[in-house]
N, C-alpha and C positions, 0 to 999 in steps of 0.2 A: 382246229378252231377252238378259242378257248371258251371256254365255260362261264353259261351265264344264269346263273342257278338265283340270281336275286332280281329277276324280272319274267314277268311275263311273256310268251311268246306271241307276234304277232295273232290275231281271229284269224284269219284267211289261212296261214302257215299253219293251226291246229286245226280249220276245216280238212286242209289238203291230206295232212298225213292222217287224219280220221277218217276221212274218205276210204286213202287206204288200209286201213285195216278193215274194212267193212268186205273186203274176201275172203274172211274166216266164213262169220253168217250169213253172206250170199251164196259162199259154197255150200253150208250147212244146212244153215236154219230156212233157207228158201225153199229148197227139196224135201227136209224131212219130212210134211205132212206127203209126201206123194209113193213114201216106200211101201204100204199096203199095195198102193196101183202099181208100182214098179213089179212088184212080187205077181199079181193077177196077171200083167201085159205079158211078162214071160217067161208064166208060168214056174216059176220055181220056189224056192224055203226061202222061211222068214230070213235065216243067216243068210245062206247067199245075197238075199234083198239088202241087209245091211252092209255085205261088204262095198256096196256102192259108195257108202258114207266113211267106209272104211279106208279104204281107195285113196277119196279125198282128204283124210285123217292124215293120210301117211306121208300123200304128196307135201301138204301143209307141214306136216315135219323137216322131209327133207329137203322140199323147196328153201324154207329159212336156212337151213342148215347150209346148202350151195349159195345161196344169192345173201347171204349176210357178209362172207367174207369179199366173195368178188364185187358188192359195193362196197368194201372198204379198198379195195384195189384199183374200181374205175368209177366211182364217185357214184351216189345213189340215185340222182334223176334218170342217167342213160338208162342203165341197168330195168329201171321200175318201169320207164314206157314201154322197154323191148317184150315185158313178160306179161303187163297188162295186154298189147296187143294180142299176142300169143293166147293170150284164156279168152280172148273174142274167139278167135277163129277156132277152137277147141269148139267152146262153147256151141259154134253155129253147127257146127259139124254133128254134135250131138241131138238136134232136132229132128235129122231125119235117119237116125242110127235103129237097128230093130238087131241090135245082135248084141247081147250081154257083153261080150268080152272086148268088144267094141266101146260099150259104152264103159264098162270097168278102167280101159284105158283113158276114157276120156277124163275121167273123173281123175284119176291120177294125175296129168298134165294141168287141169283146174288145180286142184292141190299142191302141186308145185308151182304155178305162177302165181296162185293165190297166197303160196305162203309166200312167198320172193316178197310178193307186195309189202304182207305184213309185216315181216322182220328189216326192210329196208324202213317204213315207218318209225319202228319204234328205236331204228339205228340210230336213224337222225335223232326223234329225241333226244339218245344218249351223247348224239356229236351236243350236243348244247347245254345241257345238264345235268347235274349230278344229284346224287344227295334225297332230300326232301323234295326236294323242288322237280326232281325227276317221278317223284311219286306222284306229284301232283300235276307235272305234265303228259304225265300214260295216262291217270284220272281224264284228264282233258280230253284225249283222245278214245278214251270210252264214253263220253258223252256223245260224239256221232257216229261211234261202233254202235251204242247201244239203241239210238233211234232206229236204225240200221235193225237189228236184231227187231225191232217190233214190227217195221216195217214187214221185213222178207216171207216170215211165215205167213201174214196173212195177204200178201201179194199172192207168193205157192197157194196157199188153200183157196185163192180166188181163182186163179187158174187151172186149178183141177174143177173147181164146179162150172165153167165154162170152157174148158178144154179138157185138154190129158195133160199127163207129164212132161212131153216136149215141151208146149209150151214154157214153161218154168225153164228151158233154156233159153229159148228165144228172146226172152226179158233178161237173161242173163247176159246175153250177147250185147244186148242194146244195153245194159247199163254199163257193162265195162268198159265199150266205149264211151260214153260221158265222163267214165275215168279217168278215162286216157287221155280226153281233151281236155281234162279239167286239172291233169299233170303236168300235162305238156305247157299251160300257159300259166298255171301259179305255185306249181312244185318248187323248190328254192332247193339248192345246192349246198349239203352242210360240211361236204368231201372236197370239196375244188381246191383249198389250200393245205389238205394233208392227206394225200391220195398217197398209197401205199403198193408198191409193187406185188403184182398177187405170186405166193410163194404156199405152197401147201405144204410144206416142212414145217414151216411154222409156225402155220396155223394149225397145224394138228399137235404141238406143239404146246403151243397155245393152249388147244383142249386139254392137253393132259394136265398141262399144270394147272387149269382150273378145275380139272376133277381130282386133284389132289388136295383142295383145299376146303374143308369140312365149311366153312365161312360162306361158299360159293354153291358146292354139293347139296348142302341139306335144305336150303330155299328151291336151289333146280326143284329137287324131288316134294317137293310142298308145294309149288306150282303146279307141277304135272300132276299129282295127286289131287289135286284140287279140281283141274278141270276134268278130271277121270269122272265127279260127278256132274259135272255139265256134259258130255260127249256119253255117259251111260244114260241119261237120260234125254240127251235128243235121239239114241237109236231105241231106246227100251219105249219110251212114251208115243209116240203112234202107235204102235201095236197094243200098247197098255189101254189106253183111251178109245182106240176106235174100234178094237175086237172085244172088250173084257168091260169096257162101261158103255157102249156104243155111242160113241161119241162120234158126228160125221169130221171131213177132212178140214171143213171152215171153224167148227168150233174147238179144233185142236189145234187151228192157227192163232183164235182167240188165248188159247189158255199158255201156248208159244208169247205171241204178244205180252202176256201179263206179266212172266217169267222177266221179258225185255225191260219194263219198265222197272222192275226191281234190281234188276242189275243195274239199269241207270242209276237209280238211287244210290245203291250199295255205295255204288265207284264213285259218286260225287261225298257222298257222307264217309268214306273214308281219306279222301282229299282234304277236308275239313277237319277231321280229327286225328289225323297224321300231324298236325300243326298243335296237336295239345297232350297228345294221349303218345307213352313210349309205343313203338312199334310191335315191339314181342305181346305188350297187353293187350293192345287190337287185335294181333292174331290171334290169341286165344278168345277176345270175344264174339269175333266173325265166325270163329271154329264150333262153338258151343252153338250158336245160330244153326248152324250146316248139320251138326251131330244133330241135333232136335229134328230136324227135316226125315234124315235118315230113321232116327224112330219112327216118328208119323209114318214114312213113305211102309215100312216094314208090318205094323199095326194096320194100317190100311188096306194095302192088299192081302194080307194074310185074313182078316175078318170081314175084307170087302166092306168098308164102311163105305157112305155113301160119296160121292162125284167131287162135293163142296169139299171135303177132307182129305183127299189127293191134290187140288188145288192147290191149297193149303199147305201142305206137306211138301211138294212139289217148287213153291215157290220160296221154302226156309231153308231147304236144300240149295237151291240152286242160284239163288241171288249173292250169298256169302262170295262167290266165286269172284267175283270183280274186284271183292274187297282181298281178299287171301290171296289173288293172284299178283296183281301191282307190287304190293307188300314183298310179294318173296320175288320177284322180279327185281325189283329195286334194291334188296337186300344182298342176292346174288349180284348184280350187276358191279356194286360195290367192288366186289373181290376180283374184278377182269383186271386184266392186262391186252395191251394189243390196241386194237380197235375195236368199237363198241359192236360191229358188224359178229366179229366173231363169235362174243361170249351172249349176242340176242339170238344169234342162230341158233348156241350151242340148245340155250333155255326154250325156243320154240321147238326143236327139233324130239327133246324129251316130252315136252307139255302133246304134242301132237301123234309120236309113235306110242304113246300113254293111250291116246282116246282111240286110235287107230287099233290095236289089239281089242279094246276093250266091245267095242261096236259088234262087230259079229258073236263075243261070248253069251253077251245078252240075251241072245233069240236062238241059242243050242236049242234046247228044250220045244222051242216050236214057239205059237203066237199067241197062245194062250196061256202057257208057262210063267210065272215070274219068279220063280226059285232063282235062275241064273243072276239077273239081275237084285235082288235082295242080297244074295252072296258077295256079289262086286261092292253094293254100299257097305255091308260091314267090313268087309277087308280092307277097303281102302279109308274108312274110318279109323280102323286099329290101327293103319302106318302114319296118317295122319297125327295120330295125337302122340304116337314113341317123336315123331319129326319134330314135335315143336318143342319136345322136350328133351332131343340134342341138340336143335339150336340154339338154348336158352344157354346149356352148357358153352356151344363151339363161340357165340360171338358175345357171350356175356359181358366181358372187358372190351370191345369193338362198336360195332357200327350200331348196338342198338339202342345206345347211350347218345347217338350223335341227336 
């Protein structure tokens, strides 16, 4: 389908595919306020509790990574209702589960429909756009990701003060079917006239030659580096907040919620000056945003300053992410070959086995620890800022002039 990068896409056509991506943060951010109770129901450490979130980190990895290319092979609507049905019935199943390893796989199978969802979404965008206008069309589709993100935490935190942790599936169950009828009858076909035989030769193929090309590599790793501080702080932050400033499970869905509406902004205010401002200088201003969070969040828990200033801290951190994300999504996406299926898997499947590791490192130390988690912000701060200054080198003469 050719490319129509000088118009808008229809509302309904960016509700749909923003819908789906809203199984990141109904996998994530809906649960997180419930891992304290996760960890009391049975009995076990803060890390183990997190690898729940971990679980689903990882499936959301390779979920994209599988179901990016085989929607390039049998077109993205089939594909997207087989796996949304699939995280219902996952979903239901985990209601009435009382065995970790039971629910670990469940969360797994969520993770992989959930990501399938995601990366068949933002395929399509790529089946239609290029360029700028792809940046401003992921933008678009984080405007109901991100209502989505406000939504889920404080749905989860309501549900644990009137129930327990199942519930939080049960609601999971019921909305993925709304999903799925709301696929089924306005999802649009962006594959139907360039379906591609599925061939894993070369598609792996494929991968290699785009991680051979510094153009396409060093945005991956700037992406996934980037959400390392969003995914370190949806596993580090309930325990931070509810053991270490006693914060209960609602008003840590509140300070979730806040985070959401700053990522809205970020990603609409970076669609906005995507259109005036070169891309590489955005990066580095979003980056200087996020670094500042990272001192606050490190000054803060290290002197215990007071509630307001973790807020605070918590939200200069973590809103940059929508803006830095797009950006090096966009940048990379540029350098694919193939179908756009492949080279969105490739970048989900990094962005997710990033946050996937990083979830359990967090709570080694136990639940009132934050050494671990201080260490992952400066680290991944330091590769952050060498990344955007190979990229200035690798696509200097390139894409970021366009």
């Amino acid at each position: 389908m050719d490319k129509i990068s000088n118009r808008q896409l229809p509302l309904i056509v960016i509700i749909v595919l923003g819908v789906m991506t809203t199984f990141g943060p109904l996998t994530i951010d809906m649960y997180v306020p419930s891992l304290p109770s996760v960890q009391n129901d049975f009995n076990t450490t803060t890390s183990q509790a997190q690898l729940t979130l971990s679980f689903a980190m990882i499936g959301l990895a390779i979920g994209q990574f599988i179901f990016g290319p085989l929607s390039d092979a049998y077109g993205r609507k089939k594909i997207a209702l087989t796996i949304i049905i699939l995280y219902a019935i996952v979903s239901f199943v985990a209601v009435f589960t009382t065995s970790m390893s039971i629910l670990l796989t469940i969360r797994l199978i969520q993770g992989l429909t959930g990501g399938g969802a995601i990366v068949i979404a933002k395929a399509s965008i790529g089946d239609l756009h290029n360029g700028k206008a792809l940046a401003k069309g992921l933008a678009s589709l984080l405007v109901v990701n991100g209502i989505i993100t406000i939504i889920a935490p404080l749905v989860g935190g309501y549900a644990l003060r009137v129930s327990n942790w199942q519930a939080i599936f049960l609601i999971l169950t019921i909305v993925s079917m709304i999903i799925f009828f709301f696929a089924l009858f306005k999802m649009k076909e962006t594959r139907a006239t360039d379906l591609s035989e599925l061939n894993f030769g070369s598609i792996f193929k494929d991968f290699g030659y785009l991680l051979k090309k510094r153009a396409f590599i060093i945005p991956m790793l700037l992406q996934g580096l980037t959400y390392v501080m969003l995914f370190s702080f949806a596993s580090a932050a309930p325990f931070i907040t509810q053991k270490i400033y006693d914060m209960t499970p609602q008003q840590f869905s509140i300070l979730f919620a806040i985070n959401g509406i700053g990522l809205i902004i970020m990603s609409q205010l970076t669609a906005i000056l995507v259109g005036y401002i070169n891309r590489y200088l955005l990066l580095i201003a979003l980056t200087i945003i996020q670094i500042s969070g990272v001192i606050l969040i490190c000054f803060t828990l290290i002197l215990h300053l007071p509630t307001w200033v973790l807020v605070v801290a918590f939200f200069l951190n973590v809103c940059p992410v929508t803006g830095i994300g797009p950006l090096s999504f966009t940048l990379a996406m540029e350098s694919r070959t193939g179908g756009s299926g492949n080279a969105s898997s490739l970048l989900g499947l990094f962005q997710f086995i990033l946050g996937g590791v990083m979830s359990p490192l967090v709570g080694l130390q136990g639940e009132y620890s934050v050494a671990p988690y201080i260490t992952i912000l400066i680290i991944t701060t330091l590769l952050i800022i060498l990344l955007e200054i190979s990229l200035k080198f690798a696509t200097r003469n390139s894409v970021l002039n366009k």
